[in-house]
C-alpha positions, 0 to 999 in steps of 0.5 A: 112402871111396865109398858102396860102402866105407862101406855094407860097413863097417856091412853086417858085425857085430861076430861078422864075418857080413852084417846081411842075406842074400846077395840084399839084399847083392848089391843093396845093394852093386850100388846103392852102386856105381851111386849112387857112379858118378852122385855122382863125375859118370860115369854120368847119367840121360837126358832126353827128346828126347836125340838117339842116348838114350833117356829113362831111360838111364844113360850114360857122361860120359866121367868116369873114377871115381877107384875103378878096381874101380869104373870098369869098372862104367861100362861095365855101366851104360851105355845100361841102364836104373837097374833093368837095370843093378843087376840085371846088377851085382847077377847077377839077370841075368846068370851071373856076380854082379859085386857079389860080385867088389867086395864081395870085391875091396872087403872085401880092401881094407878088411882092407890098410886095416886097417878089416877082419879076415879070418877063414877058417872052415867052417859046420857044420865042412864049407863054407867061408866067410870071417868079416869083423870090422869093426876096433873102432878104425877107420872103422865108428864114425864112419861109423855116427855119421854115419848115426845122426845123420841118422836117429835124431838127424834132422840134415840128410844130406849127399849121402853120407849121404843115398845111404848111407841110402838104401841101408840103407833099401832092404834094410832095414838101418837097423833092425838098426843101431840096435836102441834107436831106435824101429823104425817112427821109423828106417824113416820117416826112412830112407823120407823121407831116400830119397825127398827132393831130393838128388844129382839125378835119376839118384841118386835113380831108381838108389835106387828101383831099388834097392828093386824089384829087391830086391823082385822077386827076393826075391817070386820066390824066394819063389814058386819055394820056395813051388812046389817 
């Protein structure tokens, strides 16, 4: 399972609708697919002083990840700053919204996995959409545990963790979660699961960017309406 795949698994509750809105997720899912190119080796931050680089930059190794609805993201990221390249995944820059296509792509494969139930339906009895129920029985629970251990329980993340955290920390997700646990505790712990020393430099910056493109766009969305 990448961090993309597990982060889908607890971004649906149990009725099949998203935890949070289209914006958060399409950043979310963006985040997770960076963060599991720069976890597998394929994708790395540049230093100073690089020759043909820029400092900050991500580029491609050469690695090929083993997820192929994956790997084609190498190319969107490479020689793009963390930020430019969530944002061309996510579709805040771009008109086409790649993140949209994986979550597709990635939730059919979880349906064929058995981890998913697709649901077609219509909102308001007129626009259709798709419900995704998580399968009671399958990979959510222990992915969840997992998570819960680290931030409620304070056990020590592995780097899937922590990178999986981290993006639930970065939309807000880690609350909704686990609505028994101390609301401000779970944002503290997810705070400082992000920002501590692990999976190096390009993970981290990616987490970062992460919460400012979510951010960004979701203070010019508000703008936009507040002016209109």
């Amino acid at each position: 399972m990448t961090v993309a795949e597990d982060f889908l698994l607890l971004a649906y509750n149990d009725t099949g609708r998203p935890r949070v809105d289209g914006t958060k997720l399409k950043a979310a899912l963006a985040g997770a697919a960076i963060l599991e190119l720069t976890l597998a080796g394929a994708l790395r931050l540049t230093e100073a002083g690089e020759p043909n680089h820029k400092k900050g930059r991500l580029v491609a190794t050469g690695v090929t990840p083993d997820d192929p609805r994956l790997a084609e993201l190498v190319t969107v990221a490479d020689g793009r700053r963390p930020k430019d390249a969530v944002g061309k995944v996510a579709g805040f820059s771009a008109w086409r919204s790649r993140s949209r296509d994986l979550r597709e792509a990635l939730l059919r494969d979880l349906v064929d996995a058995g981890q998913f139930t697709e649901s077609p339906t219509k909102v308001l009895g007129l626009f259709p959409t798709t419900l995704w129920r998580p399968n009671p029985a399958g990979e959510q629970a222990r992915v969840q545990r997992q998570v819960r251990a680290a931030v409620v329980e304070g056990a020590e993340p592995d780097d899937r963790t922590a990178a999986l955290v981290s993006i639930l920390h970065a939309v807000d997700m880690l609350p909704k979660l686990f609505p028994d646990a101390d609301k401000r505790a779970v944002k503290r712990r997810g705070k400082a699961i992000s920002e501590s020393n692990w999976g190096g430099a390009a993970v981290r910056k990616a987490v970062q960017e992460v919460h400012a493109v979510t951010a960004a766009v979701i203070a010019s969305t508000a703008a936009a309406s507040s002016g209109s």
